[in-house]
Structures are given as structure tokens and as C-alpha cells.
N, C-alpha and C positions, 0 to 999 in steps of 0.2 A: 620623559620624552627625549630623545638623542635630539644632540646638538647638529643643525644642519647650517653650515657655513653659508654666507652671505652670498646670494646669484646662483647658490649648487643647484636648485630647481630650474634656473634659466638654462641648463646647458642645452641641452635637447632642441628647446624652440631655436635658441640662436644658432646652435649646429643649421637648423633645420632653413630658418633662413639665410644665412651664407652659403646652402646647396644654391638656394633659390636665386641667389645672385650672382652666381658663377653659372650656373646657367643660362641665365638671362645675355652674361655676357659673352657666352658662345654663341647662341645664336646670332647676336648684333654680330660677332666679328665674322660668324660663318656669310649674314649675310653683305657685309661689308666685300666679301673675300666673293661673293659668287657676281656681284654687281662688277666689281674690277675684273674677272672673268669675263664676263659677257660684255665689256665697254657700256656698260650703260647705268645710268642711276634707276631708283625706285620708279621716277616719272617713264624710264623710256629711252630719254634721251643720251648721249654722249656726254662723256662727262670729263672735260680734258680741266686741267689745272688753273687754275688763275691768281697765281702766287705771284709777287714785285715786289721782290727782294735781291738786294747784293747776294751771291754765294761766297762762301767760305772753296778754295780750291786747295787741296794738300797736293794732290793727286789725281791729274786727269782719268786715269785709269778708273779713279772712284762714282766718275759721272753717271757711268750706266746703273751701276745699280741702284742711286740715289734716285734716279728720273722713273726706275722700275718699282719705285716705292709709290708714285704717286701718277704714274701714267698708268690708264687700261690695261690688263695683261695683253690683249689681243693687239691694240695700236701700238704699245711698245714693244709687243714681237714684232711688227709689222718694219720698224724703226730699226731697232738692233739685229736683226735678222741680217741673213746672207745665202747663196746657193747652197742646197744638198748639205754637204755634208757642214760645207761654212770653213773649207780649210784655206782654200783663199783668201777668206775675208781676213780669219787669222792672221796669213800668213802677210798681210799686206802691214802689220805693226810689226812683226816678226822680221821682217827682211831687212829691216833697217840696223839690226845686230849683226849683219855679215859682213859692214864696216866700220871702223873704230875712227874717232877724231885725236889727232894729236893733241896734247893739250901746248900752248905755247906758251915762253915765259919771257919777260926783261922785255915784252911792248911796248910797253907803253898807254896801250891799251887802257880807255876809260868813258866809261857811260858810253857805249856802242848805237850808232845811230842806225837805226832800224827801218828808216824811211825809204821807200823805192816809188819806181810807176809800172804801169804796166799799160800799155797802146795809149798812151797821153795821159793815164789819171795819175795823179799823185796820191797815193795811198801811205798811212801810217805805219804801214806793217808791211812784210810780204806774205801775207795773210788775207786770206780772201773766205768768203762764204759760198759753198758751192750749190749748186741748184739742188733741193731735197723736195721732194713730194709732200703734202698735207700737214702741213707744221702745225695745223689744229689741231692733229692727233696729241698733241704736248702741251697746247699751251689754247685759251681762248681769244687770245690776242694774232696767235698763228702768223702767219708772213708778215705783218705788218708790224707784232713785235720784234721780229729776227730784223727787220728791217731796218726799225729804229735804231734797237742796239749796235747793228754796223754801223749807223752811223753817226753814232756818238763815238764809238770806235775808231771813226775816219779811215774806214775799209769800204770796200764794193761787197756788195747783195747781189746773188745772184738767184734769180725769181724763175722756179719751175712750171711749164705749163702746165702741170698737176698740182700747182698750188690750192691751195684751197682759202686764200683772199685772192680778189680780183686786184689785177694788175694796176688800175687804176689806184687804189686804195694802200697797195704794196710803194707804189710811188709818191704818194704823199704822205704815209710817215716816214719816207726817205729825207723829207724835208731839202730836199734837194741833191741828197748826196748819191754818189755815182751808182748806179745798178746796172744789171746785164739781164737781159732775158734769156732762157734759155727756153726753146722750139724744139718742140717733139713735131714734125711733119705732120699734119693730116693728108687722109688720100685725098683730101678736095683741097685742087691749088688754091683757090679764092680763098677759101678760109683761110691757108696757109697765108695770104697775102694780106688779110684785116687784121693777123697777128704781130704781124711785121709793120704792118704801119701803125698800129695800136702802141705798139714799143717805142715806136718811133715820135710818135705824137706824146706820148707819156715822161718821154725824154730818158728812154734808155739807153745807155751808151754801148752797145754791142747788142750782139747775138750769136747764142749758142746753139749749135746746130748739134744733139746728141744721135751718134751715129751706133750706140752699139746695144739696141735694145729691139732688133728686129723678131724679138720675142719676148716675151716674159721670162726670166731664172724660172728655175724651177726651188720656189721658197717653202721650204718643207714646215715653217711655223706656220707660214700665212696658211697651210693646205688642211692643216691639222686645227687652225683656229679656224676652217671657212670664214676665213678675212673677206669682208665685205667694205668698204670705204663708208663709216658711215655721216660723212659730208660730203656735200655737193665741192665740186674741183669747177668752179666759175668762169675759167679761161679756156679749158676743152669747148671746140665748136660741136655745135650744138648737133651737127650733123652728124658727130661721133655717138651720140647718144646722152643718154643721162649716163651721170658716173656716181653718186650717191646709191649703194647698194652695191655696186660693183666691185669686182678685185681688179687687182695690177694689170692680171696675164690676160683680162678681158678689155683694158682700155689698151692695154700695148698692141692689142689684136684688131682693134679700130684703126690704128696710128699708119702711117704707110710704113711697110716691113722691107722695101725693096731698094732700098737708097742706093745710088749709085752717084760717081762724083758729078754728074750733070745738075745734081742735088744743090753744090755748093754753087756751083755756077748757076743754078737760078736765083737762088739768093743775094748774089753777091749782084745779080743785075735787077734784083727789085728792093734794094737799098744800098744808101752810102755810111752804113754803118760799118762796124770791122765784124767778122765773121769768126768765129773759132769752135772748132772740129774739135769737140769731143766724144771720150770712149777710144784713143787711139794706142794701141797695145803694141804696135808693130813698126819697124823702121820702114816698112815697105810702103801700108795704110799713111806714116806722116808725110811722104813725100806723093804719093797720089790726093792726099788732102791739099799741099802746096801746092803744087801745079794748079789743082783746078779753081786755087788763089782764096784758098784758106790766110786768113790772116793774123792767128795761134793757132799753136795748137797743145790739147789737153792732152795728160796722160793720164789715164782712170779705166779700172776694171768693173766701174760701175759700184765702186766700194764691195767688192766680192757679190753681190747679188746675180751676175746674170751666169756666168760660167763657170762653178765652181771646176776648179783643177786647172782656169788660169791662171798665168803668173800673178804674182804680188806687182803692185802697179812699180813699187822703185827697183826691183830687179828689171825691166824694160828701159828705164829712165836714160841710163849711160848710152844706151845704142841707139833708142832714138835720140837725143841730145846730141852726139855725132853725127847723125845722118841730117837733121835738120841743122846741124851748122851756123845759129845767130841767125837764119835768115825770116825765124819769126819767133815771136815767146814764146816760152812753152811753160805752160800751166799744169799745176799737177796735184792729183789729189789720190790719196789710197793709204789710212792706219796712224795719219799723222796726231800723235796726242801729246809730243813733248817739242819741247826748245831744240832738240838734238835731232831729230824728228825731220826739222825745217832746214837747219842747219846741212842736215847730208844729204835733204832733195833741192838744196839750190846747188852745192858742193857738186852734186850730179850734174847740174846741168838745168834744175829748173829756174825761173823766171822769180814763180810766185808757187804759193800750194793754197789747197784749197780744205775746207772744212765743214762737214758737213752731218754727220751724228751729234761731234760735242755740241753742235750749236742745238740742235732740237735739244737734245739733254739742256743745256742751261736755259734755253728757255721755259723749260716742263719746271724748272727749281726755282727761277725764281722772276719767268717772263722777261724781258728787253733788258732789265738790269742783269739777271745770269745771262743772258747774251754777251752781255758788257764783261763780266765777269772771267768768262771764257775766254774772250781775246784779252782781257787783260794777262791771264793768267799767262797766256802765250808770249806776249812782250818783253814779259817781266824775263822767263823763263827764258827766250831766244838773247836775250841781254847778256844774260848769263852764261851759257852757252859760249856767245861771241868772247867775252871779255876772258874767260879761261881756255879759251882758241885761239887768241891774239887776233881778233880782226875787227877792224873801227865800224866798217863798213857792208853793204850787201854785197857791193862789189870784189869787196876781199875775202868774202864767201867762197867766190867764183873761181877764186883764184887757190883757191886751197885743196891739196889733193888729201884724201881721206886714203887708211889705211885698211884693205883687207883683211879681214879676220882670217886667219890659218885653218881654226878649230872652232867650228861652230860651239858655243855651251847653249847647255838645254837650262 
């Protein structure tokens, strides 16, 4: 009888089972892969993150894809998304390579104080969180962890009426610290006006009046996922409709589309809070927001979402920042992900900037600590910045003229 080696009769079966297990694990990951597809779990429902954890940050640039590891496909296009083609969106990190910073040396310069205010707050940073829509879609903690993390951050939150925590709830894990609400108009003044004294009673320190979304962009992801919200947005009046089920270009189509500056001037006479006009792209649009006694004013292209093929928000920054002339702050948001970033939009002329992707990213990685995480990373990072620019201060920021690039490199 031939000699048959030890296990040579098992190959076959074990072959046979290791198909049987590789198989098995395609399907679990096909259906892993078709649920994040369709945002939703086995049950049905939404399925956003609920991770609280520190992040690790090498590289802001690495946020998107890390938060596209573990948000919805469809909510996290909805998120990282931009107009058409998205060359805007692009181009609003991009434009910030068309000036160079000197570097300076023999300062003096050491541990660079990063502190500023902005309309009476005093803030840790010039660093701000800008109004973003449905932060549930990242995290289940949603606005009220963005919340907190600013303000263990000792920055201002700023709270969109497309949020999706109620404003009331958004202000008490502020624990006190300063927030702004930012007001999408409805066509019903009254409701417009329970939103403002809701802010008000809540103990919001401002209000943002976004002026440049008398439509929906035209979002080629969202159109292509039939992006529907699938949470309720609890601070839309109720008059607008239900918003759970809905997309963007259907609640911006409820919202009043016609604004005109009598807009600000009713605001400003149905509150004594400070007012500030953003969405403002033009040196024309910043001084008809002034006059009609705007009290900032933002620059933002709506983070490339509404127009694509308009400018990158820092190519506009220098002209309006001349034309407004100190005689109100000016806030500014469009690409910002590095120290250098913050550096040449205050260098321009901003005030403050504002942020508003990397925050939903850190919060999808690792909820109100990656919030934390995030602005730390930025502190650290604009420190740095400073102290190899020779400038102690924000103010010496301001005073610093940056260098033209000659030759754009790709």
C-alpha cells in the first residue's frame, strides 16, 4: 500500500472550505458596502458614526478621506460635495498658492499669541466654526458635539438653521460658550421673527443672515445619489414643510429667494444683536450690506456649492477688505486646511476665518474630541506659521504684506 503523507487526504475538504469562507466574506463586505451606499443600516435607519476619540492629525488634507471611511457614501457626498463641475470648490484651497509668505528671521519671535475677538468675544484662536447643515450626517451626537468641541476649544459655534439638533440643545452643550446663529429667511416674517428671538432667548451672541443661496448649486453628487435628508432639520419652520425626506434645492426653494437690503434693515430693527451678511463675493454687495447697517461682513462662496465658475473666496478677500476699510470685521471662509491658510486670509484683510468641512470630518472620526482635535491641529499649526513669519501677534499678521507669486506651479 503507497505511503500517503499525513493530512494529503484533507486537502480537497480544506480547499473546499476556505472557498466557503471567502465567500462568505464577500458577501458580508458586498453587503457592508451596499448599506453605506444607501445610508442606511440592515434595520433601515441612518447610520452616522458614534466614535469619541482624540484624532491623530499628520495632515489636514487627510480628513476627507478618513471621514469617507466611516460616513454614508451618500451623506458624505452630500458633505464634501460642491457645484458642477466643483472647480471652485477646488480652486478656493488652491488660490491660496498665488501668494508666498516671507519667511522672517533675528525676531525674536517666540510662542506666538494666537488670541483675538471678534464683535466683543474673546476667542482662543482666529478660528471660528461656520454654519454647516445636518452634522448628523457624520456624527450622532451632530451639532451639539461640534458644539461642545468648540468650546472646549474656546472658539464660537456657529449654528445653521438646517441643523439638525434643535437650537435649544445646540446651546446647552455650549455650556455657555459664545455661539451665532446663522438665519436662512423664511417667506413667513413671523417665523422669521420666533427664530430671532429663539436666538435670542437661547443666548446667541449674533446673527447670520446668509444671502447667497437664492437657489440651490446645482450638486451633481447629491443629483446622482437622489440625496434625500434623511433627518429631520428641527429649527425649519414648520410652515416650510417637513425637511426629513427632502433635498437641499427643495428646502432653499421654501426659504425666501428674494432678499433685498431692506432684509437687513428688518433685522437689525427686530434685534439688538450684531448682524452679519454673509455669502458676500463683491466689493459692491459689501458696501450695500454696510449701509443697510450690516455689522460684519463674511466672505464665502458658500464653500464652492452654489456657483461653480465663481471666484475662490481669497482671490475677492483683498478688494473687498479695501473697500470695507476697518469699518466692520470681516469674516471669511472658503479652502482653509493649514496654518498658512489663516495666516494670508488675515494677511489679506480678514478678521477671523471660518471652518467648516474639517469640522464635520472630525467629528465623523472621532465626535466633539475630533472636533477638539481639529482646532487643535490648527493652533498648533498657525504657531508655527507665525513664529517662522516673525509675528508675535494677530495684529502683526495684519501688518504683514505677502508676496505674489510670478508663476503659478501646478
Amino acid at each position: 500500500m503507497p505511503f500517503t503523507p499525513l493530512g494529503e487526504t484533507d486537502k480537497p475538504r480544506s480547499f473546499f472550505i476556505l472557498c466557503i469562507i471567502l465567500v462568505v466574506l464577500i458577501i458580508v463586505w458586498l453587503i457592508i458596502q451596499l448599506s453605506r451606499r444607501t445610508m442606511t443600516s440592515p434595520t433601515g435607519e441612518y447610520r452616522a458614526s458614534n466614535s469619541d476619540t482624540e484624532i491623530v492629525i499628520y495632515d489636514m488634507g487627510e480628513l476627507e478621506k478618513r471621514a469617507g471611511q466611516v460616513m454614508p457614501s451618500a451623506g458624505f457626498d452630500y458633505v464634501r460635495g460642491g457645484a458642477e463641475t466643483e472647480k471652485t470648490m477646488r480652486r478656493n484651497t488652491l488660490a491660496f498658492d498665488s501668494v508666498d509668505i516671507y519667511p522672517r528671521v533675528l525676531t525674536g519671535v517666540e510662542n506666538p499669541n494666537i488670541r483675538t475677538s471678534i464683535l466683543g468675544i474673546d476667542i482662543s484662536m482666529p478660528v471660528i466654526v461656520a454654519p454647516a447643515a445636518a452634522h448628523g450626517l457624520a456624527h450622532v451626537s451632530a451639532e451639539a458635539g461640534s458644539a461642545h468641541g468648540a468650546a472646549v476649544a474656546g472658539t464660537i459655534m456657529s449654528v445653521s438653521t438646517y441643523a439638525s439638533s434643535a437650537m435649544a440643545d445646540i446651546a446647552l452643550a455650549g455650556h455657555g460658550a459664545p455661539q451665532w446663529f446663522q438665519l436662512y429667511l423664511s417667506k413667513d416674517e413671523q417665523a422669521n421673527r420666533t427664530l430671532i428671538r429663539q436666538a435670542e432667548a437661547l443666548g446667541y451672541r449674533a446673527v447670520i443672515l446668509t444671502v447667497d443661496a437664492p437657489v440651490g448649486g446645482n450638486r451633481v453628487r447629491d443629483l446622482r445619489n437622489k440625496f434625500k435628508f434623511p433627518l429631520d432639520l428641527p429649527n425649519v419652520p414648520k410652515k416650510s414643510g417637513p425637511t426629513k425626506g427632502r433635498g437641499i434645492g427643495d428646502i432653499f426653494a421654501a426659504a425666501k429667494n428674494d432678499m433685498i437690503p431692506y432684509d437687513i434693515m428688518w433685522i437689525k430693527s427686530e434685534t439688538r444683536l450684531p448682524v452679519i451678511v454673509k455669502g458676500i463675493m463683491h466689493p459692491d454687495d459689501a458696501e450695500i450690506a454696510i449701509l443697510a447697517g450690516a455689522d460684519a461682513i463674511w466672505v464665502s462662496n458658500h464653500g464652492g456649492r452654489q456657483l461653480d465658475g465663481a471666484s475662490a473666496s481669497f482671490d475677492v478677500l483683498p478688494e473687498i477688505a479695501r473697500r470695507v476699510n476697518k469699518r466692520v470685521p470681516i469674516i471669511f471662509d472658503g479652502g482653509i486646511r493649514r496654518g498658512q491658510h489663516i495666516f494670508k486670509a488675515i494677511a489679506s484683510g480678514a478678521d477671523v476665518v471660518a471652518i467648516g468641512r474639517p469640522i464635520i470630518y472630525g467629528l465623523a472620526l472621532g465626535g466633539w474630541r475630533g472636533v477638539v482635535s481639529v482646532l487643535d491641529y490648527l493652533k498648533n499649526d498657525l504657531r508655527r506659521v507665525m513664529t517662522l513669519a516673525g509675528t508675535q501677534t494677530i495684529e502683526d499678521i495684519k501688518q504683514v504684506k505677502l508676496r505674489p507669486r510670478c508663476v503659478q506651479i501646478q
